[in-house]
N, C-alpha and C positions, 0 to 999 in steps of 0.2 A: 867754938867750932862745934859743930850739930854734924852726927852723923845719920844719914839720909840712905833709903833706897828706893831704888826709883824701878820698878815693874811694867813692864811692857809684854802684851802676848802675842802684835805683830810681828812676822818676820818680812815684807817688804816695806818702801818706805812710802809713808803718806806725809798729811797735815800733821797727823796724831804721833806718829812716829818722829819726825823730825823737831818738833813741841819738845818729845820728851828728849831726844839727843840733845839740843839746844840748851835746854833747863838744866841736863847734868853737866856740861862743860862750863857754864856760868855759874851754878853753886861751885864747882872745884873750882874756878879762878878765885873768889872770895874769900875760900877758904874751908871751907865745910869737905868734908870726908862722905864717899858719893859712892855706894853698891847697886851696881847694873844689871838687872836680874832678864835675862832675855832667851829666848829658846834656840835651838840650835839652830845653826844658819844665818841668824837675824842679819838685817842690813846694817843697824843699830851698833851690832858687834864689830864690826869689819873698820866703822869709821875709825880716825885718829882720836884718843882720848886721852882726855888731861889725865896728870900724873894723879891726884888723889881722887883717881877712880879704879875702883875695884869691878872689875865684870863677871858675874856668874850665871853660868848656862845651866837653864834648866827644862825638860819640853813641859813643865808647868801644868802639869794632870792635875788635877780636882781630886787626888787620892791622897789617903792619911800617909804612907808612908815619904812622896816628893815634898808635902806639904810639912811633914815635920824635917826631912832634909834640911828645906829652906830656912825652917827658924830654927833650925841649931847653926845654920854659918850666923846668918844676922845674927843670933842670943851672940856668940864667939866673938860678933865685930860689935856689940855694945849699942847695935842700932834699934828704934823701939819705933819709929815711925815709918811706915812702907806709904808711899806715895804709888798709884799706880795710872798706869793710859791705859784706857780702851775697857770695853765692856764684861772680858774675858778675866782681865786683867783685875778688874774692880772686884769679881767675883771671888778670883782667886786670893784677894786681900782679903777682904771679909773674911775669907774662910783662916787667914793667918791672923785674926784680930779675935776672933770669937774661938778658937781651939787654943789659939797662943799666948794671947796677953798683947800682942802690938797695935799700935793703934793705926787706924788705917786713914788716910786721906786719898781720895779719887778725885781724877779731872775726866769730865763727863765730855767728848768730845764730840759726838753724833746720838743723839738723845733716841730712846727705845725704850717702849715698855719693859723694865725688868726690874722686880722688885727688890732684888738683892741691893740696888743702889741704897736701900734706906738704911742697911746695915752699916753702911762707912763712917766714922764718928765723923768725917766734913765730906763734902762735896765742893770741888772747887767748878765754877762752869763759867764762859768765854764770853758770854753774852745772856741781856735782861730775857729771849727768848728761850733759852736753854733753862734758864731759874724758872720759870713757868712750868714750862714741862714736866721737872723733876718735884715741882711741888704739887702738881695734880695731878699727873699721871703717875710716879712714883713715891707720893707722899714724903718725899726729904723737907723736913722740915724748915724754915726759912733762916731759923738761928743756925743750923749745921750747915748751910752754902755761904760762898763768896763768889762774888761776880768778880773775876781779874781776868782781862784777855788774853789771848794770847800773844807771845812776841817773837820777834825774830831779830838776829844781830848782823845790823847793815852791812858788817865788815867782812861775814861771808859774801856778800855781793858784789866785793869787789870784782874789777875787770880790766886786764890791762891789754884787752884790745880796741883798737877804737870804731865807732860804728861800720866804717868804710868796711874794716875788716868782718867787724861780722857776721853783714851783709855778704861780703864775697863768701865766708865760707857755709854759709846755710845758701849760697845761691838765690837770694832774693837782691832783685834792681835797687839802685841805687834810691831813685824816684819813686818805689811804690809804696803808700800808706801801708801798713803791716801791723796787720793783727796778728798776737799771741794769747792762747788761755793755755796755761800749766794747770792739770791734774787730769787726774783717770780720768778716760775718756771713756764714758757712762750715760747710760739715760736720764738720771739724775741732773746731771752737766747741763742738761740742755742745751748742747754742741750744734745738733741740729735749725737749730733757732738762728742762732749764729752763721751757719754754713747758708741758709734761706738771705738771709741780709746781706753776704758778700756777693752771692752770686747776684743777688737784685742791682747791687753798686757796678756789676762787672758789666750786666747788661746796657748800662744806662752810660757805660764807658767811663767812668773810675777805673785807676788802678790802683787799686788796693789788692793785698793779699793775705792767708790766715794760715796761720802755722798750730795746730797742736798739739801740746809737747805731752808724756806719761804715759803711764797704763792703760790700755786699751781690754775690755770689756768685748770676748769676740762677736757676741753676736750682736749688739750695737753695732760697734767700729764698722759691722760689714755692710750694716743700715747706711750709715752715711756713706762708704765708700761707693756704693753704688747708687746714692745720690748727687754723688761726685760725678762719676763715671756718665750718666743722664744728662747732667747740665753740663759736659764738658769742662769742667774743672780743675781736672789733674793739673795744672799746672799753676795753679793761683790756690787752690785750697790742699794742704798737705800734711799728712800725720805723718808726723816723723817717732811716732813710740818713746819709750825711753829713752834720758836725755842724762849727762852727768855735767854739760856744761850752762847748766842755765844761768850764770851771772852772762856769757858772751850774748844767750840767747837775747836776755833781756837788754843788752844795749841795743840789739838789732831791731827791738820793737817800738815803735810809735803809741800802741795804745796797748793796756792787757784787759781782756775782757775775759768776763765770769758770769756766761746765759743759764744761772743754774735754775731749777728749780724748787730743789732745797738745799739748805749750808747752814752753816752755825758759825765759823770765825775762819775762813778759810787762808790759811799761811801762803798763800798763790797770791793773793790780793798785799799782805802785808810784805811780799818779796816783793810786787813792782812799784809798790807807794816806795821801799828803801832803797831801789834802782831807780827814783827819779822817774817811772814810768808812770800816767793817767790812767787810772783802771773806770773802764763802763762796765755795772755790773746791773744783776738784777735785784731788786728789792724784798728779798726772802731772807727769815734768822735773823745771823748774825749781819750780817752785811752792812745793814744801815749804820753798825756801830763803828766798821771801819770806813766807811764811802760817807763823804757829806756833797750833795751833787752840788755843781760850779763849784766847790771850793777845792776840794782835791782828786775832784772825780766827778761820774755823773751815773745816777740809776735809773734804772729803767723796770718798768712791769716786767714779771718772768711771761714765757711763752708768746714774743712778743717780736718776730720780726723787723717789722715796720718799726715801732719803736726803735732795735738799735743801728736800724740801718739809717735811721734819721739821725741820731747822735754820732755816731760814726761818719756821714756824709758833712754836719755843720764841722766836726774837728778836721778834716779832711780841708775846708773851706779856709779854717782859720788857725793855721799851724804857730801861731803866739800865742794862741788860748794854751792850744794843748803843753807847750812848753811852757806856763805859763802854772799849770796845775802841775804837771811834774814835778816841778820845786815844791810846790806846795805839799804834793802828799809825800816827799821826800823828808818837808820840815815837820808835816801831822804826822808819821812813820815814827819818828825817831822823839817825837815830844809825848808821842802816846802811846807807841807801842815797843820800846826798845827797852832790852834787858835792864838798864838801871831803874828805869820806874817801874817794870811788873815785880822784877825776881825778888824785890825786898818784902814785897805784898805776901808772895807765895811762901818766904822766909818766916813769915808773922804766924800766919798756918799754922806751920809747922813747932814751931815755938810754944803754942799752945799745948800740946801732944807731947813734948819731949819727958820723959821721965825727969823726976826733979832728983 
């Protein structure tokens, strides 16, 4: 048994966030002893946590005195390795690796210039596009990374309602192809891309519709809503903000789509591949590493209208395809991306680092 801490400096939840909730409730099922290091408020903190996990709140300043705090509980609980998410977070390791003695491991989840990433004794990153970046933009060295993506555990997805219903309860028809994209709704997203291709399908007399679900970026969201509002919309394209039940959402969807324009290993994608759901995504980062098009999905150029309103119109044609890829990226999900074949990878890491 390996005692582990796991550092996080978000307090709402994203990809990066939910990674790291994930990763500490699967180390504690296996057995390993699991310290939650997270700031006040975190979402992180709030969820249900396995019993051999210890949680401690810190607002995680960049000062000597929180930072020696911190390594006298871990010195106290016998842990030598701090694993940390996020860029903040990576910083703050370092600084408890090089004042402390601990050694540090980072998962680099949205890649930026910052040179403190080359202090981490490893870098773990989700995709071959992320290992680039931090080798020539951040000079981390090629023997200090591992490429292991990230995963997600299908059994949070489960759902015990059945489509009928949860169409009735998000109020979409019975009969309308329905698109969903989960996550902040952002420029970045390229939401608007998306919202350009339904409305084209709507004109052309399609009924399709588009739901999407997360955090909303206000002065975007207010961009598209009043390109909503223009195209007469309201009632086929809909932001419904934050969401707590997204396994229901995702039974009610037909396809999930992801019009971003940049991403690294997006956990939105790897939640509809594990709901059985066909994701159209765009071909930026990470993506390509979870999408292989016709087999469990299909990509498309970012920025690209036309493009997914034609793939969306052929699925729409032929509803055996799409159910067809469902299972598929349901069985690619869970053969490629599910807790038993990463967590032992990330285990290995760690193992490295552990005091002898």
């Amino acid at each position: 048994m390996m005692k582990i801490a796991l550092l996080t400096t978000g307090t709402e939840i994203n990809g990066a966030i939910r990674h790291c909730y994930d990763l500490a409730q699967e180390l504690a099922k296996i057995g390993h002893e699991v310290f939650l290091l997270h700031r006040p408020g975190a979402w992180i903190a709030a969820q249900p946590q396995h019993g051999n996990i210890t949680l401690f709140e810190s607002p995680l300043k960049r000062k000597k005195r929180e930072l020696g705090r911190v390594a006298q509980f871990l010195r106290g609980k016998g842990c030598g390795v701090v694993h940390t998410h996020l860029s903040g977070a990576s910083f703050f390791g370092v600084l408890l690796a090089r004042l402390y003695g601990f050694r540090s491991v980072a998962t680099c989840h949205m890649p930026h210039f910052q040179p403190h990433w080359w202090w981490n004794d490893h870098v773990i990153v989700p995709c071959n596009s992320v290992a680039r970046f931090q080798r020539f933009m951040n000079w981390v060295p090629r023997k200090r990374m591992s490429i292991i993506p990230n995963f997600i555990n299908p059994d949070r997805l489960s759902c015990s309602v059945s489509r009928v219903q949860a169409r009735e309860q998000l109020g979409v028809s019975q009969s309308s192809f329905l698109i969903g994209t989960i996550g902040t709704l952002e420029a970045r997203k390229g939401f608007q891309y998306l919202a350009q291709a339904v409305t084209k399908l709507r004109y052309a007399g399609e009924d399709v519709q588009l739901l999407s679900v997360g955090p909303q970026e206000d002065s975007y969201a207010n961009i598209i809503r009043q390109f909503i509002d223009e195209q007469s919309m309201t009632e086929h394209i809909k932001l419904l903000g934050r969401r707590t039940d997204i396994p229901e959402i995702l039974r009610a969807m037909d396809c999930a789509c992801l019009p971003s324009l940049r991403e690294v290993m997006p956990i939105s994608l790897l939640e509809a591949m594990g709901a059985g759901v066909p994701a159209l995504a765009t071909n930026v980062g990470g993506v390509p590493d979870c999408i292989r098009s016709d087999i469990d999905g299909m990509l498309v150029p970012p920025k690209n209208a036309d493009a997914l309103m034609r793939v969306i119109k052929s699925w729409i044609d032929e509803p055996d395809k799409v159910q067809r890829l469902g299972k598929q990226a349901q069985q690619s999900m869970r053969e490629r991306f599910g807790p038993a074949v990463l967590v032992p990878r990330i285990v290995e890491v760690y193992q490295r680092f552990m005091p002898k």
